[in-house]
N, C-alpha and C positions, 0 to 999 in steps of 0.2 A: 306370724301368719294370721293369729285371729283377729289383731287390732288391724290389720289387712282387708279383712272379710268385714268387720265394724266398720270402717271408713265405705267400703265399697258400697254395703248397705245404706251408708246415711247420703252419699254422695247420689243412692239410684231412690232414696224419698224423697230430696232435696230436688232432684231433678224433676220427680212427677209433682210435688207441691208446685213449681213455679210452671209446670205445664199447665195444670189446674188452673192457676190462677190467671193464666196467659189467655182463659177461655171464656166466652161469655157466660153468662148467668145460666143458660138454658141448655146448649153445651154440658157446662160442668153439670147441673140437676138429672142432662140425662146419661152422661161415665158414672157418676155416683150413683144413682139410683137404677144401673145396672148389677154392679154389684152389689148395691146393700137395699134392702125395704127400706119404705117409711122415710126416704130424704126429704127435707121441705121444698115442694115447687116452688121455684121462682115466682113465677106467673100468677101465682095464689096468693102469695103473700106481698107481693105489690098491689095487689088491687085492697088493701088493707091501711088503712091510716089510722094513724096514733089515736082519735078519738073512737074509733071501730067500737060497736057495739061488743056485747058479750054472745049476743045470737049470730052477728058475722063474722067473728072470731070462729065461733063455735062450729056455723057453715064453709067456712074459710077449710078449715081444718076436715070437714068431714068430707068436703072436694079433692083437698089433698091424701087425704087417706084411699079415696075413693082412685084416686088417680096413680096411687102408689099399687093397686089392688089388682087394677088393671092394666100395668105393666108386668105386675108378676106374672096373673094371668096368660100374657102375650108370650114372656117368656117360655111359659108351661106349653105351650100351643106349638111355638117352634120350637122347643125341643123335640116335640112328641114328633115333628116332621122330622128331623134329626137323626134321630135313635128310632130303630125299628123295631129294636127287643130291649126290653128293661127286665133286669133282674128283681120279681115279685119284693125281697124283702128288702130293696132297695129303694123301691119306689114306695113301700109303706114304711118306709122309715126306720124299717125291724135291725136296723145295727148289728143290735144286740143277738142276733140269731148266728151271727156267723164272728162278730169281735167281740174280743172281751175287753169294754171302756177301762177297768182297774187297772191296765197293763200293759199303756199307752197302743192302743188298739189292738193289740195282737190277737191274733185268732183263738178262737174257742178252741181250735183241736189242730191237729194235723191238716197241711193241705191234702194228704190223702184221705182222709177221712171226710174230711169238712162237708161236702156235698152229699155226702151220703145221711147227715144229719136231716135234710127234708126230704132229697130223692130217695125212692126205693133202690137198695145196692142189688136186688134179688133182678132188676129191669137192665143190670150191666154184669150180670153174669148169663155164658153162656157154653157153647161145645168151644167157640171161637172169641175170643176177647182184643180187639183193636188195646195197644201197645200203651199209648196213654192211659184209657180208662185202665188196664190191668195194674197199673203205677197209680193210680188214683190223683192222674196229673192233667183233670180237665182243664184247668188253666191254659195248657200247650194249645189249643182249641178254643176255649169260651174266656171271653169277658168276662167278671165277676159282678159288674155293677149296671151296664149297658154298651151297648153297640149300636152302630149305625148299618147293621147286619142283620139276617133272621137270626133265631137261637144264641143269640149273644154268642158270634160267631167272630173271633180275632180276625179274619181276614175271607176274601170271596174264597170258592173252589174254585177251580184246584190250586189257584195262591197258596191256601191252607194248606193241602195236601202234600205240597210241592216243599212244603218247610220239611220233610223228614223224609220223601218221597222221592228217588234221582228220577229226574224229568227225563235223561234221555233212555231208562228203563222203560218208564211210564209211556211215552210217544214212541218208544220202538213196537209196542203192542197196537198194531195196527185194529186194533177193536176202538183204539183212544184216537183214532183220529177225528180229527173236528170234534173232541169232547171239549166242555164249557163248563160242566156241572160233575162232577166226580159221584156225586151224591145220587146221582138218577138211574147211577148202576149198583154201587155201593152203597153197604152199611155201616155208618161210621162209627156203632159202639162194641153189638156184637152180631152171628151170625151161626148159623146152620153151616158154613160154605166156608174154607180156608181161604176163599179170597173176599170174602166181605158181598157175595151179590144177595140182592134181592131176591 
């Protein structure tokens, strides 16, 4: 089975190498330099011949740099259209706040715990406590890294709600009909009210 998984692997590098090279120049500078900084532009480095100074070289290079900077850039730009919420220590790179690198990334603590290492646990205790948060199982609910959702939200309402929620409970309560937003009546971590209102 693993010399299996060995062959399939070289047989699916073997295949994007000669896609690769199936592509023109400009093509292939922009697959590659999607996923990795710092590829050499084609187009920069054609305009470069073998006597090329050391200051056009040196210009040469700092257009390509320049041009590497500003696709990352673009990339950073539509992402940000993308994702609507990003997880704070995600997007500054804090890893280390929530994995522990020594131990092939594994988390610092428990996934019940984990969140409550920056969140105040004192803002999810209450008379009433929503089923996940009481499990310390924000996961069922939030992204941990980003979403293309508010509050790093796994899916819209009532989608979300509707994952632990029987829908024909929920629409038999003639209060819910035509609801869109579950959220606009409900509180979804804790509350005053056994049913979660506002």
């Amino acid at each position: 089975m693993h010399s299996g998984l060995t062959k399939s692997r070289t047989i699916f590098v073997l295949a994007g190498v000669l896609l690769l090279c199936a592509c023109t120049p400009e093509k292939k500078y922009r697959a590659l330099s999607f996923f990795f900084d710092g590829v050499p532009n084609p187009s920069v480095r054609g305009k470069l011949t073998e006597n090329a100074t050391e200051e056009e070289k040196a210009s040469a290079a700092s257009d390509a740099g320049e041009a590497a900077r500003k696709a990352q850039r673009a990339r950073g730009e539509a992402e940000k259209e993308v994702y609507q919420s990003q997880h704070s220590p995600y997007v500054k790179r804090e890893c280390e706040s929530c994995h522990d690198r020594t131990s092939k990334n594994l988390l610092v603590t428990s996934k019940r715990k984990l969140c409550f290492n920056c969140h105040d646990e004192n803002k999810f205790t209450g008379p009433y406590v929503h089923g996940p948060v009481a499990v310390g199982a924000c996961l069922m609910c939030h992204q941990p890294h980003r979403s293309t959702r508010p509050t790093l939200l796994l899916k819209s309402t009532p989608e979300l709600c509707l994952q632990c929620h029987d829908k024909r409970e929920v629409f038999a309560n003639e209060n819910h009909e035509g609801v869109t937003d579950c959220l606009e009546c409900h509180q979804p971590h804790i509350a005053e009210d056994p049913m979660f209102m506002r």
